[in-house]
C-alpha positions, 0 to 999 in steps of 0.5 A: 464497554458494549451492551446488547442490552439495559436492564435497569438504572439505578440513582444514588446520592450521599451528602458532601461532607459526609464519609459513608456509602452512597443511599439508593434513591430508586430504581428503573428497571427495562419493563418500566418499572419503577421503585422508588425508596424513601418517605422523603423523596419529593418525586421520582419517576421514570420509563422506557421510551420506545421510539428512542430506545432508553431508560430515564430517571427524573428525580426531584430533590426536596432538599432545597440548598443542600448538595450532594453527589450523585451516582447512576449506575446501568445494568445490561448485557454485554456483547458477550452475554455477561451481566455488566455495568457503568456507573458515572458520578456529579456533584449537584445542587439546588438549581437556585443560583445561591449558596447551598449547604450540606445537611449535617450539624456542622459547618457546612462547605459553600458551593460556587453555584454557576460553575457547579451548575455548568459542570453538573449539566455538561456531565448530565447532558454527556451521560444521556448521551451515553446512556441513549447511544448505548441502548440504540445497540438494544433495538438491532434485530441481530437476526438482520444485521451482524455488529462491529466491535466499537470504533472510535464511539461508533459501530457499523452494522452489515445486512445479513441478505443480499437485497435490491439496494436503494439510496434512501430505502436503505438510509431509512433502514439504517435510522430504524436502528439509530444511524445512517448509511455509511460515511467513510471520512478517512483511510483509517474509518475505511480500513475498519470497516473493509475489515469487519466485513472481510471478517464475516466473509463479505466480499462487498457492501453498499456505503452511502457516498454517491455522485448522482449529481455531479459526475465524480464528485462522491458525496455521503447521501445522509450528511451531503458532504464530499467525501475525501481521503479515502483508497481506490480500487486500482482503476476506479472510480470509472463509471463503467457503461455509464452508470455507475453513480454508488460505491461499495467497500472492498477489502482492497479500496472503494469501487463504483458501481450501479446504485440497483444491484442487489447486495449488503449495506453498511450502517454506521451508528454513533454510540458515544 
């Protein structure tokens, strides 16, 4: 699911053993605020960073040794424009390495506390992850660049206008909004990307793969490796005159040309 934006996250909990619904514990909405529900909530707090767009939530438990599982559910909009949400669920525990209980009358289960721990935090960490990658679609000014669909837990964006191309001025617009110029690692990436910008009626676009340093050998100006596996337009690359040392993507293959022409650029940007 795409979001063009989050609106709010909400945590939940129920006890293990227990069969009702799950309790809301709070509430983070976009404009960072935060409502916090129940007397016997330890500490909750939340906000919106801005340098990298996202909602968090921190949540302390006051229940030592107890478990519970926990939902968090995101609300935004999708690509759309319809309301839309995620929920993902962990089991947890109190971050002691002892036995935990659940707060009922009953026996309560014991709980194997490293593995629990290992596996909450593997989901945690993946969540964020989530969670991050999906409100990075929140700071594109779609006024600038139009979005793909997703692909393989990426998206790619195009410029809208036709600019002085340059190496590093465009990377440095591309991690504005989460990513980096374009790394075409596969026949199957490129296809996608050739097709997405044949759909918006582009007829080529700048991707970061270069051979300023070694004639020939093309490699992507953000992570410095070679680039491989990919299709060529007939005949290419040729340096023509000598200086062309770019490339851009066309629907029919790859073809060099000089890094200063003016022209779009393609941003690719990891989501999940």
């Amino acid at each position: 699911m795409e979001y063009q934006s989050v609106t709010s996250m909400t945590l939940e909990r129920r006890a293990v053993g227990s069969t009702g619904n799950y309790t809301e514990i709070g509430t983070i909405t976009a404009d960072g605020k935060v409502n916090k529900l129940g007397s016997e909530i330890a500490s909750l707090r939340g906000g919106v960073k801005l340098s990298q767009p996202k909602i968090f939530l921190k949540y302390v438990s006051p229940d030592a040794g107890y478990c519970y599982f926990y939902k968090c559910t995101v609300r935004g909009i999708n690509s759309a424009g319809e309301e839309a949400s995620r929920s993902g669920r962990a089991f947890v525990m109190n971050r002691l390495r002892t036995p935990c209980t659940t707060p009922t009358t009953t026996k309560a289960p014991s709980c194997a506390a490293p593995e629990a721990i290992a596996k909450l935090e593997e989901k945690v960490e993946h969540c964020s992850a989530q969670l991050a990658g999906l409100n990075k679609l929140y700071s594109i000014n779609i006024n600038e660049y139009t979005v793909s669909s997703l692909f393989k837990g990426r998206v790619y964006t195009i410029s809208k206008k036709n600019e002085r191309f340059g190496l590093q001025k465009m990377n440095d617009r591309c991690k504005e909004i989460g990513g980096y110029l374009v790394e075409v690692d596969n026949q199957e990436e490129q296809a996608f990307v050739a097709n997405f910008s044949k759909f918006i009626g582009n007829r080529l676009a700048y991707i970061g793969a270069n051979d300023i340093q070694k004639e020939g050998t093309f490699v992507h100006y953000n992570s410095e490796k070679v680039m491989s596996d990919v299709k060529w337009v007939k005949g290419e690359p040729n340096n023509y005159g000598s200086g062309e040392d770019c490339l851009v993507i066309k629907t029919n293959g790859l073809n060099d040309i000089s890094c200063s022409r003016t022209s779009r650029y393609i941003c690719e940007i990891p989501i999940i």
